[in-house]
Each structure stands twice: as structure tokens, then as C-alpha cells.
C-alpha positions in Angstrom: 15.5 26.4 -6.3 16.1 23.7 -4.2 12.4 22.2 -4.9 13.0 22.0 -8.5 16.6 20.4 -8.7 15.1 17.3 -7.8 12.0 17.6 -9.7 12.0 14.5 -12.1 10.9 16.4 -15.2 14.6 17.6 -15.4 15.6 14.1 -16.1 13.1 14.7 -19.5 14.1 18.1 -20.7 18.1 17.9 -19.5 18.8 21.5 -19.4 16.3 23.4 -17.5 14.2 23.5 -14.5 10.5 22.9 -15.0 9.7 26.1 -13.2 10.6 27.8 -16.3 8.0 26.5 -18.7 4.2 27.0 -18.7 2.1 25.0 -16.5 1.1 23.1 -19.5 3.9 22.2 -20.3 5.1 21.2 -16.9 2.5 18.7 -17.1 3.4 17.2 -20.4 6.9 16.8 -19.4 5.7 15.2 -16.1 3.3 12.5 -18.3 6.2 12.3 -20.7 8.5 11.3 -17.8 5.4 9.0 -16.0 5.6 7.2 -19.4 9.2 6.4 -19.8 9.3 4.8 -16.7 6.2 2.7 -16.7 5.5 1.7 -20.2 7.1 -1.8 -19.9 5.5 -2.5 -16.5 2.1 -0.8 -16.8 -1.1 -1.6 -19.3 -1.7 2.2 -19.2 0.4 5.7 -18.5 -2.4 8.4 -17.9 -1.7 12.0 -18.2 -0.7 13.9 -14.7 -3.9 15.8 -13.4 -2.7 19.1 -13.0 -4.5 22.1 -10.5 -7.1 24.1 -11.1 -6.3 26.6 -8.4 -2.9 28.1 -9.0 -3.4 30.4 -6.1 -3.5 30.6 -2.6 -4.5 27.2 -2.4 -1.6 26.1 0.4 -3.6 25.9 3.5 -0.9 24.4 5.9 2.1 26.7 5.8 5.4 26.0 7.7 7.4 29.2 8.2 10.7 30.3 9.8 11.9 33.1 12.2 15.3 35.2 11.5 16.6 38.0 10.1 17.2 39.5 6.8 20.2 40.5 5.2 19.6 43.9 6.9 19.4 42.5 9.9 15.9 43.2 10.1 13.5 40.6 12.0 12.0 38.5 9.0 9.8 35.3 8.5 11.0 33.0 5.6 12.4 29.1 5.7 15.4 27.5 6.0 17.2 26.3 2.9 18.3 22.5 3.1 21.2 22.7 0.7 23.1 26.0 2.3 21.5 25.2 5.5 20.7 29.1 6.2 17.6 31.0 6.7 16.0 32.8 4.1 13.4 35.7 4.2 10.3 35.5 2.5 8.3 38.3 2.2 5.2 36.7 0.4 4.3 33.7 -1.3 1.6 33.6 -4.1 0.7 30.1 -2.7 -0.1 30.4 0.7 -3.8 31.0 1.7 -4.6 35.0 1.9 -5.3 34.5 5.8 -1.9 33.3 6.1 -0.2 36.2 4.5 -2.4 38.4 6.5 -1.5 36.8 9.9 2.6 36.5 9.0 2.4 40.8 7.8 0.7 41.3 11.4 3.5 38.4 13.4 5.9 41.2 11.6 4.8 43.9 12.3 3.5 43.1 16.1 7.5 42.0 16.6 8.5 45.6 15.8 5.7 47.1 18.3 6.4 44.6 20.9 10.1 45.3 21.0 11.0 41.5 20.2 11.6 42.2 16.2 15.8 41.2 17.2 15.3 38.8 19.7 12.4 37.1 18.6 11.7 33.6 20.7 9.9 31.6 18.4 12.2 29.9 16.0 9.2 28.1 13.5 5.3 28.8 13.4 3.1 26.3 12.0 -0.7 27.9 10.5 -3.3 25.1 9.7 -6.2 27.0 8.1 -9.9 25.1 7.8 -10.4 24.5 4.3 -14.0 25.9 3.6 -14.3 28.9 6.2 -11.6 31.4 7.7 -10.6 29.5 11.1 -6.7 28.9 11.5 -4.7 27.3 14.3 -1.4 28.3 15.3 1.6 26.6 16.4 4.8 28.4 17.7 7.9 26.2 18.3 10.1 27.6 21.2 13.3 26.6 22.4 12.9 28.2 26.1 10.3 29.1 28.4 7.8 32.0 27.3 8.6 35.2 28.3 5.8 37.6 29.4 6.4 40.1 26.5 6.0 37.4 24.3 2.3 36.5 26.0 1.8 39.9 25.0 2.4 39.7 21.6 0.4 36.9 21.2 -2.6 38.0 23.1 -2.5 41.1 20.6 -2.2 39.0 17.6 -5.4 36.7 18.7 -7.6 40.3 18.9 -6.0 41.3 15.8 -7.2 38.1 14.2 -10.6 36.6 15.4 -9.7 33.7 12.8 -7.5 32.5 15.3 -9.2 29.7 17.2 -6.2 28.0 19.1 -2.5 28.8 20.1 -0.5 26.4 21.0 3.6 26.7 22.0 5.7 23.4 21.5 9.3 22.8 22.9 9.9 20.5 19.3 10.0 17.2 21.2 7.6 17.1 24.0 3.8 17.2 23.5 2.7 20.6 22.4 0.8 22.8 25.1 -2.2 24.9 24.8 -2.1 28.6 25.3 -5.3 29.7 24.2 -8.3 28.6 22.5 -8.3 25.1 20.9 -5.6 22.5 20.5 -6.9 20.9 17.3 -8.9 22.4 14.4 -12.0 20.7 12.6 -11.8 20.3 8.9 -13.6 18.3 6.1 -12.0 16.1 2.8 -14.5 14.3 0.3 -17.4 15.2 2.7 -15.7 13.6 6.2 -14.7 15.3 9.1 -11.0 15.4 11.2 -9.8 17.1 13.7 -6.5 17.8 13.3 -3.4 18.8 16.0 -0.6 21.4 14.6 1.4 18.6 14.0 -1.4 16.6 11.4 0.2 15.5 8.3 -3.4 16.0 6.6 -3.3 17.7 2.9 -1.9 21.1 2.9 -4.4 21.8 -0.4 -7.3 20.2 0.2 -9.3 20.7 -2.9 -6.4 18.8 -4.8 -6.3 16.4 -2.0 -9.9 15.2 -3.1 -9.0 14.9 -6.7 -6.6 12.8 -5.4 -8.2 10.5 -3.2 -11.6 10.2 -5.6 -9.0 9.2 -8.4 -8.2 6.6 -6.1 -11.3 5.6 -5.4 -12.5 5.0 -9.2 -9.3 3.1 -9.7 -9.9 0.8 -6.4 -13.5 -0.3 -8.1 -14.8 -0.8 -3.9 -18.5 -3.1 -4.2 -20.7 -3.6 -1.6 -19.7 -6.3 0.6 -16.1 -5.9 -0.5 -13.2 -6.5 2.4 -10.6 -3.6 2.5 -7.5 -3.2 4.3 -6.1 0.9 4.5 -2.1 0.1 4.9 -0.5 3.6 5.7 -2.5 6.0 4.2 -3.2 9.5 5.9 -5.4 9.6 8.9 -7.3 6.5 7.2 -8.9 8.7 4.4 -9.4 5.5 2.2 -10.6 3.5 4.9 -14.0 6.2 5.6 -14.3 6.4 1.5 -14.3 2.7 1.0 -16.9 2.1 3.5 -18.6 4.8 1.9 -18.8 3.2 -1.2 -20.1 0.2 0.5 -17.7 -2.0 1.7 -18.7 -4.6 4.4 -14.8 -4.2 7.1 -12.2 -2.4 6.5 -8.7 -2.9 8.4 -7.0 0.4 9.4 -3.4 -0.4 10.0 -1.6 3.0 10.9 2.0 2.9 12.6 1.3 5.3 15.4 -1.6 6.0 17.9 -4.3 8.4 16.0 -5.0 12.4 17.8 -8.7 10.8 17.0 -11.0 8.1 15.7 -12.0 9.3 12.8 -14.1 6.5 11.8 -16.8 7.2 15.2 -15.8 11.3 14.3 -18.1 10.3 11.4 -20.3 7.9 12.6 -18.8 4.9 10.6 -19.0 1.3 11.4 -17.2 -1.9 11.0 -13.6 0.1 11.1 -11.3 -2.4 12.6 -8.2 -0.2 13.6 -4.5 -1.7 14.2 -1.7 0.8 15.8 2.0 -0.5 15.3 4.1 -3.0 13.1 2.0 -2.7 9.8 4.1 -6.0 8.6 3.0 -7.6 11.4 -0.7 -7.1 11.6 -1.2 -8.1 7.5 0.5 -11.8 8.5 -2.2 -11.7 11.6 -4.8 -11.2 9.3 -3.6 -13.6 6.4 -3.3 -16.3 9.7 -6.6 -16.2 9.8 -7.5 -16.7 6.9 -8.9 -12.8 6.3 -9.9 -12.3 2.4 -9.2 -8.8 0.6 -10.5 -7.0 -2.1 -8.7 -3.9 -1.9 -5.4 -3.3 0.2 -4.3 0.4 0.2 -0.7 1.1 0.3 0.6 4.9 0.8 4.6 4.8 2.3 7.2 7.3 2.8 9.4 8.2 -0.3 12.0 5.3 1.0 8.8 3.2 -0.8 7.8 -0.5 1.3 10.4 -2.4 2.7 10.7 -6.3 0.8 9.2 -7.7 4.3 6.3 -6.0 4.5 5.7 -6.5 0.5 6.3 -10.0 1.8 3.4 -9.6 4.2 1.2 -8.2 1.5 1.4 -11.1 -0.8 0.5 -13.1 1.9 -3.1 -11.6 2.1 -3.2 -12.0 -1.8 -5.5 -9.0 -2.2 -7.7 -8.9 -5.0 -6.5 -5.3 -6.1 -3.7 -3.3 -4.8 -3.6 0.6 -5.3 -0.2 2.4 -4.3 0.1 5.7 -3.7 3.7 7.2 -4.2 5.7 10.1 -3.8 8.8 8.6 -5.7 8.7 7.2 -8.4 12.1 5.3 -8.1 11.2 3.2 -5.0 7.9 2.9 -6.7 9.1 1.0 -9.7 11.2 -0.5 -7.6 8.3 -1.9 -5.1 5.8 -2.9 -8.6 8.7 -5.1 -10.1 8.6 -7.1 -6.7 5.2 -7.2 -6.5 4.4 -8.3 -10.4 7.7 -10.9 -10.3 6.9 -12.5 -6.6 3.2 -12.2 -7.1 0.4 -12.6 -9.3 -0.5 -9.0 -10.4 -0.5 -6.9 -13.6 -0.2 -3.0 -13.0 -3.3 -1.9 -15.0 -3.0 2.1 -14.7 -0.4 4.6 -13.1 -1.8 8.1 -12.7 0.1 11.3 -11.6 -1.8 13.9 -9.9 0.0 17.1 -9.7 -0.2 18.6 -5.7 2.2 21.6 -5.9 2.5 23.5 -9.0 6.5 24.6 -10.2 7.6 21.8 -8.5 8.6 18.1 -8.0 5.4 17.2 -5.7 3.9 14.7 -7.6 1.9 11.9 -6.3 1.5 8.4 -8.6 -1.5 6.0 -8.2 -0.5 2.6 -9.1 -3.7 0.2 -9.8 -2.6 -3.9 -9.9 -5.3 -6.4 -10.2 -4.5 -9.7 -9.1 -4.9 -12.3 -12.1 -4.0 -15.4 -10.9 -7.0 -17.9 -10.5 -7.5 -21.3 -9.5 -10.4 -23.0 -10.3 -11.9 -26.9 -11.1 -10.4 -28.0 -14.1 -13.1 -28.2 -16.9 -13.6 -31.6 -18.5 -12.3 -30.7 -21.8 -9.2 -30.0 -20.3 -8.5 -33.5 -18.8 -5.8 -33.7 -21.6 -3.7 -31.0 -19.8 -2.7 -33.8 -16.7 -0.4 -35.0 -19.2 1.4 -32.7 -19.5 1.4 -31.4 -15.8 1.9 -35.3 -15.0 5.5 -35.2 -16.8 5.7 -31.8 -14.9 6.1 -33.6 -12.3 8.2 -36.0 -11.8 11.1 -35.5 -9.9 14.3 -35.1 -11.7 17.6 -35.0 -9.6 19.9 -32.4 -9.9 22.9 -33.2 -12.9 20.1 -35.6 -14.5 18.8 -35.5 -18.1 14.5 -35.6 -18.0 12.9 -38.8 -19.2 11.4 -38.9 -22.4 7.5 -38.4 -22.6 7.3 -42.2 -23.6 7.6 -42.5 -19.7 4.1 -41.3 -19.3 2.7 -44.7 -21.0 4.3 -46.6 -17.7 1.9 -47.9 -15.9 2.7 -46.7 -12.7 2.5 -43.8 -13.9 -0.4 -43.5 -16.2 -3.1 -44.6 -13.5 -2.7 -41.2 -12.3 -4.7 -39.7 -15.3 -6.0 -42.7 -17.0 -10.0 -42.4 -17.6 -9.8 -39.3 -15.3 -13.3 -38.3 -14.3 -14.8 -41.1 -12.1 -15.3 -41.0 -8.8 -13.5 -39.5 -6.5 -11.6 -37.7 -9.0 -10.5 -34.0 -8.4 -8.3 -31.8 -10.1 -7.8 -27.9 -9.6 -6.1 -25.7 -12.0 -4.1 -22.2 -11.1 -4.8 -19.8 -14.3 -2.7 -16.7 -15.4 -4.2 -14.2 -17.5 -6.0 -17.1 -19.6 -3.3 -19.4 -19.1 -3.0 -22.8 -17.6 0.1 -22.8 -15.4 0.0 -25.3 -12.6 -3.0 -28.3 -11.9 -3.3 -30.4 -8.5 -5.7 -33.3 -8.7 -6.2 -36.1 -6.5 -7.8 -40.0 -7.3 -8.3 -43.0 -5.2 -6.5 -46.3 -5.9 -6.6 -49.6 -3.8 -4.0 -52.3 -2.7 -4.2 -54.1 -6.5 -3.4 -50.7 -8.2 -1.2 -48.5 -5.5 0.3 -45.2 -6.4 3.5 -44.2 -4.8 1.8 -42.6 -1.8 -0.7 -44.5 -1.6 -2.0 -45.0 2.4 -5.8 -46.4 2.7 -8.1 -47.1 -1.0 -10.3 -44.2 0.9 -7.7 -41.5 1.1 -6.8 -39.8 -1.7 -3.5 -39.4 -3.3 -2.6 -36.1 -4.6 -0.9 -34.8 -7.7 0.9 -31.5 -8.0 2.6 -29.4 -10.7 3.3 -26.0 -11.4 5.3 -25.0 -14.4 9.0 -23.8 -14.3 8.6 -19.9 -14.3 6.0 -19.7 -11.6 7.6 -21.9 -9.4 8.5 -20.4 -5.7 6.1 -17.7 -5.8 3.7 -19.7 -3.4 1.3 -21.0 -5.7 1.8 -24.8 -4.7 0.8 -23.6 -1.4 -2.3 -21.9 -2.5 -3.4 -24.9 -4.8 -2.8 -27.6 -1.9 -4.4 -25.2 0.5 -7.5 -25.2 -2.0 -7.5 -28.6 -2.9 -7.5 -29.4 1.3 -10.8 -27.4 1.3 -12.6 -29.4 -1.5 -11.6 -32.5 0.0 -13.2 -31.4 3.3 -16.7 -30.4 2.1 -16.8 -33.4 0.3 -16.4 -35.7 3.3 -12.8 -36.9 2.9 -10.9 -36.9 6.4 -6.9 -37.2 4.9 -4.8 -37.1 1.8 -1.7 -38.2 0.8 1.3 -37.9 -1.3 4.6 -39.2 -2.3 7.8 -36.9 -2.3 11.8 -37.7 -3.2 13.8 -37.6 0.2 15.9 -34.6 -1.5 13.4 -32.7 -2.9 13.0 -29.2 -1.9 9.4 -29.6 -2.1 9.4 -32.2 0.7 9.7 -29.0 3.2 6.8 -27.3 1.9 4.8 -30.1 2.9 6.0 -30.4 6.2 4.8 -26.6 6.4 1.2 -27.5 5.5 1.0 -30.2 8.2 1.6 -33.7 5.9 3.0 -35.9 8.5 5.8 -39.0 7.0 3.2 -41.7 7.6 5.7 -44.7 6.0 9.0 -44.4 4.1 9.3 -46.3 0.9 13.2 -46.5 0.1 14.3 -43.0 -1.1 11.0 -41.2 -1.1 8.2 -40.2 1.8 4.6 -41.0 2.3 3.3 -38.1 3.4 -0.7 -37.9 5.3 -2.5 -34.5 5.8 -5.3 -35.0 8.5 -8.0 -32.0 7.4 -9.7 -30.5 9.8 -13.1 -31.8 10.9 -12.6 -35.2 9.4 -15.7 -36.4 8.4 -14.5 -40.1 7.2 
């Protein structure tokens, strides 16, 4: 019972456990739940994909050693609340072969004379998903004992399924006994080979309605960049370059038992072993363009830092796969508020039937923009213009009168001849920040001006998507268009006190001259040309 008290259906119904309705209707109070938690944030709840196979479909099984209430030797688990051992006699889930192999462990323990003092405390059985092969995997405190050998060697002829034994102390690397120490198995068509200790799908045929959900939300081209954040034994990496995709990025936190990209002759698999926060800002230093970033975490959900990091990379879609929905509302917020992303589609996909294992797939598309502004919207650099100007803190803002100035209207007067640029950043069809540069000479100076062939730049965002690094992007842009068109520095002006005064020290404008309170700020660009 301890499965269902935390299943989040309970938080729908309020009285009962979802064990005690039909499968049916599990699955409508699971879509019911899905929905009252991401309506506001999401364009579209879908309803949970339930199993097909109710049955024997659990092909990794975990399993304790102890004794019954009878004192009688007994497999079962260990209950988390009451922190006791249980027996189990059978279990409608796990895979026949299993059952088969844990009736013979019981019954071998009796023959054996080991049934009371039985050495192994926990037994791990990974069984290949499309032919009868299993590997076992029996934890042991202390040395093996030759009576145990016994047993086991009696179990293996009992059993030509069994291809490997292998005995593990709990902490130090698992030795062989006999036969293999990793098992070869197959999802969506690729092969693994997996150790006891694999975290791979323990019901592999859900597993692949899973992971080919994911893949028609993820919308992988050819040519497209992907980067595979997390996600088990890089199973989205090998699909996406499946599909087509030109690199992927395989950023797992601890060495891999294999390469599973050369296990099936796949190419063009960059792999990353360690601090996954680390390795995205590598990437983004370079300057490495994403289509598709895959993000799978523990139930704890990402950690703000290495959201942080993902932003950075400013993928084009993000998918996310969760196991709790909490952290993952939690992580979508951040991502939506601190980014520019809409969450198009959340899809639960049942993987355990009666209970509260539920994965969600999250699908965000980036929709922020930035493009040339179009020449029938020059008019909008009025606006942005007024935008800004820099008003001290405590001060009322001028009136838009103060746009007629002079000084100030030669920044968008007649906009359009040469040497005029402008960028815009665009939100879901909506204008929300503009960068534009012009030249001016020593008659006509603007306030940062620095040679009548640099040109001086213009910046604005609007008040709600301030801070969330779009100034950055459109500077960083507008850098690049000044470069290919043969332009070897810009400049600006900036208040002394304004905050934005550091962002331009962090994109390399250098204080070239200071004009009472304010900076003139000089970017040199790279490859100057002029």
C-alpha cells in the first residue's frame, strides 16, 4: 500500500486509493489530475497513455530474502514505511521466467539446507525483453560459502535461461561467478548491454511508447543539433540521430558500462561524463546551436543552476521528461518566466499499472525571435527610442514631447539610409525589444558618438522582458551584422549609474571617453574589416 499512498490521483478522488478503481478509470483520474495542474501553464493536457499489457510485463525484478511469519525462508521486499521484510509469494507483474526462477531459489534453499540461514540478503533478475535469457545478481554481505556455490550451480542447470551470475558486496564492483556479467537487450530497435545494476526500463514495451511519444513531440529534422541531458543510457541521443539529426551531445553524470552509440554503429555522438551544468555553459561558450535539448532528472526535478545553464544554450525545443510532477511544474514556471518558451503539450504515459509510476513529457518551443526590422515598422523606434532613455531612480519619465529634441530625434529621423540597421526581438507575434544602429559625423554627434564611421547603437527592451538576457542576445546579433557588413567597432552611450553599464562591460565595450555623467563605450568586433 505504500506505492499507492503517494500516487497523485488521491489528491483527485480524496477518499480512496486508485488501486481500487478500474484501470479506466485510474487513467481518467490520472488525466484529470495532469489537467489541474497544467492548464494555466500548458497550450494542451493530453490524456495519460495507459498499458496494453497488464501482465507479466515487469522484466527487471528486485526481490528480498527473509522469513515469513512462520519462520519459514521466504522471498518478498522490504517495506519503506515499517521498515520490515515482507513475503511475497507471487506477483501478477513480474515476467513468468521470474516467478519460475524465485519458486526454484525457494525451493533449492530447503534442499540445500540454507532455507534459515540463507546468505543472500537481495537478488536482482534482468530478463531480455524478446527471448527467455535472464541475468542474476545476488547481493551478499560476507564471503560465499561453498554450500551456497552449490546452490547456485544447481539453480543454473535448473534454468538454462540463466546466462550470467554475478555476487555483489552492495558497494564494491559486482564480481562474476558464472556465465556473463552484462546481458544484451533491444528498445525502439537499438541494442544495450546492460550490468545488474542498469537503470534501463524494467517494461520495455511501455518503455518504447514512451520514448517514441517523445520523439513525435521533439519534431527531430535532418541536420538538426541535439543535446541528450540525463536521459537513460542516451536512448534519445541513438533515436534522434536516427531520425536524422546531424550531432548530438550526450551529457550523462557518470562513466557508461558501454558506448552505446558504436554498440550500434552510430556516428557523430559527442559524449560528456560529469557536471552536466558544466558541460551545457562549455557548449553555449562556443557558441553551439540546439534544436532539441533533452532533459530527464531525478524526482528532486533540475536544480535553478543547471536550468540556468540550459537557457544559456537557448534551445529551439526543450522536451522534459518527469517522474514528479511537483518539481516539474516547479522547473516549467522557471523556464517559461526566465526564458522564452511556451509549454505546448504535457503527456502522461502510464509505466506501472495500480500505482503512482507515472511519467510526464513536457514539450516547450522557444518563441522568442529576433529578426531585421521590416520597413513598415520604422514607426516602432519611437516608441523603443522613449524606451530608452535613462530615467533615474525617484524620477518622474519625460513626456513623449521629448522625442521631438533634436538630440534625440536624429536617432530615428528618416531611418533607412545608409548605414542604417535595426533588429527587432519578437514574442509570439509581438514586438518587444529593437536595437538599431546609424552613423552620424562631428556636425550632428549623438551621445556616443566616437569616429562618423563607427556606428552608434540603440537599445530597448520593454519593462516585462527586461533581465531575462535578451539585450545580450540582441547586441550579440547586432555585433554579427555589423561584422559581415564590414564595420570594425560600435559604440554607445550609457549613464554612469545605470545597471546596464555592466552588461556592456560583459560584452567587451571598452570606456573609450567620459562625457560628464555618462560613458562612451567602443566594442572592437572580431576580424575588423574597416
Amino acid at each position: 500500500m505504500e506505492t499507492y499512498a503517494k500516487c497523485p490521483a488521491l489528491r483527485v478522488c480524496g477518499h480512496c486509493p486508485l488501486m481500487e478503481h478500474p484501470y479506466h478509470k485510474q487513467l481518467e483520474l490520472q488525466s484529470a489530475y495532469l489537467r489541474t495542474q497544467f492548464a494555466e501553464l500548458a497550450s494542451c493536457v493530453e490524456p495519460v497513455i495507459g498499458m496494453q499489457q497488464m501482465e507479466g510485463f515487469l522484466h527487471y525484478v528486485e526481490v528480498h530474502f527473509g522469513l515469513d511469519w512462520r519462520g519459514k525462508f521466504a522471498s518478498g521486499l522490504i517495506s519503506t514505511r515499517q521498515n520490515q521484510f515482507i513475503a511475497l509469494r507471487a506477483c501478477m507483474l513480474r515476467h513468468p521466467l521470474a516467478e519460475r526462477i524465485l519458486r526454484s531459489i525457494n525451493r533449492l534453499a530447503s534442499t540445500h539446507g540454507i532455507d534459515t540461514s540463507f546468505p543472500a540478503t537481495k537478488l536482482t533478475l534482468r530478463i531480455r525483453s524478446n527471448q527467455e535469457q535472464v541475468l542474476l545478481c545476488f547481493t551478499l554481505p560476507e564471503r560465499i560459502e561453498s554450500t551456497f556455490s552449490s546452490f547456485l550451480y544447481a539453480l543454473r542447470r535448473e534454468h538454462t535461461e540463466i546466462v550470467g551470475i554475478v555476487l555483489s558486496d552492495g558497494e564494491c564492483k559486482p564480481s562474476t561467478f558464472w556465465g556473463r556479467s552484462a546481458i544484451e537487450d533491444s528498445l525502439c530497435s537499438l541494442k544495450f548491454s546492460l550490468p545488474p545494476s542498469s537503470d534501463f526500463p524494467s517494461c520495455p514495451s511501455q518503455a518504447e511508447v514512451l520514448y517514441m511519444k517523445v520523439m513525435e513531440l521533439a519534431q527531430v529534422q535532418d541536420g538538426d543539433i541535439v543535446i541528450d541531458c540525463c536521459t537513460t543510457h542516451g536512448i534519445l541521443t541513438l533515436l534522434s540521430m536516427r531520425e536524422g539529426a546531424s550531432q548530438s551531445y550526450l551529457l550523462q553524470e557518470f562513466t557508461p558500462y558501454c558506448d552505446e552509440a558504436a554498440l550500434n554503429g552510430i556516428e557523430h555522438v559527442e559524449r560528456f561524463v560529469g557536471n552536466n551544468e558544466k558541460h551545457l555553459r562549455q557548449l553555449a561558450k562556443r557558441g553551439q546551436r540546439c534544436n532539441t535539448l533533452f532533459l530527464s532528472p531525478s524526482e528532486e526535478g533540475c536544480e535553478r543552476s543547471l536550468l540556468d545553464s540550459v537557457l544559456t544554450i537557448n534551445p529551439g525545443r526543450i522536451i522534459y521528461l518527469s517522474r514528479q510532477e511537483r518539481t516539474l511544474k516547479r522547473d516549467l514556471q522557471y523556464l517559461v518566466q526566465n526564458g522564452f518558451y511556451q509549454v505546448e503539450v504535457i503527456q502522461g504515459v502510464d509505466m506501472h499499472p495500480h500505482s503512482a509510476n507515472l511519467q510526464v513529457i513536457a514539450s516547450l518551443k522557444h518563441v522568442l525571435s529576433i529578426r531585421p526590422l521590416w520597413r513598415r515598422e520604422y514607426p516602432l523606434l519611437g516608441h523603443f527610442l522613449y524606451e530608452a532613455i535613462y530615467i533615474a531612480e525617484g524620477e518622474a519619465p519625460p513626456p513623449l514631447s521629448v522625442l521631438e529634441d533634436p538630440s534625440l530625434s536624429h536617432y530615428i529621423q528618416d531611418f533607412g539610409r545608409d548605414g542604417d540597421y535595426a533588429l527587432v526581438a519578437e514574442v509570439q507575434d509581438k514586438v518587444v525589444g529593437a536595437v538599431w544602429v546609424r552613423l552620424f559625423d562631428s556636425q550632428d554627434p549623438g551621445y556616443g558618438y566616437f569616429t562618423s564611421e563607427t556606428p552608434e547603437l540603440c537599445i530597448a527592451i520593454e519593462e516585462p522582458f527586461r533581465n531575462r538576457g535578451l539585450g545580450r542576445q540582441l547586441i550579440e546579433e547586432m555585433c554579427q551584422v555589423l561584422l559581415h557588413a564590414g564595420y570594425g567597432k560600435v559604440s554607445l552611450s550609457v549613464q554612469k549609474e545605470s545597471r546596464a553599464y555592466r552588461l556592456y562591460q560583459s560584452l567587451d565595450f571598452l570606456v573609450a571617453e567620459e562625457r560628464g555623467d555618462a560613458y562612451v563605450m567602443v566594442r572592437f568586433l572580431q576580424g575588423e574589416r574597416r
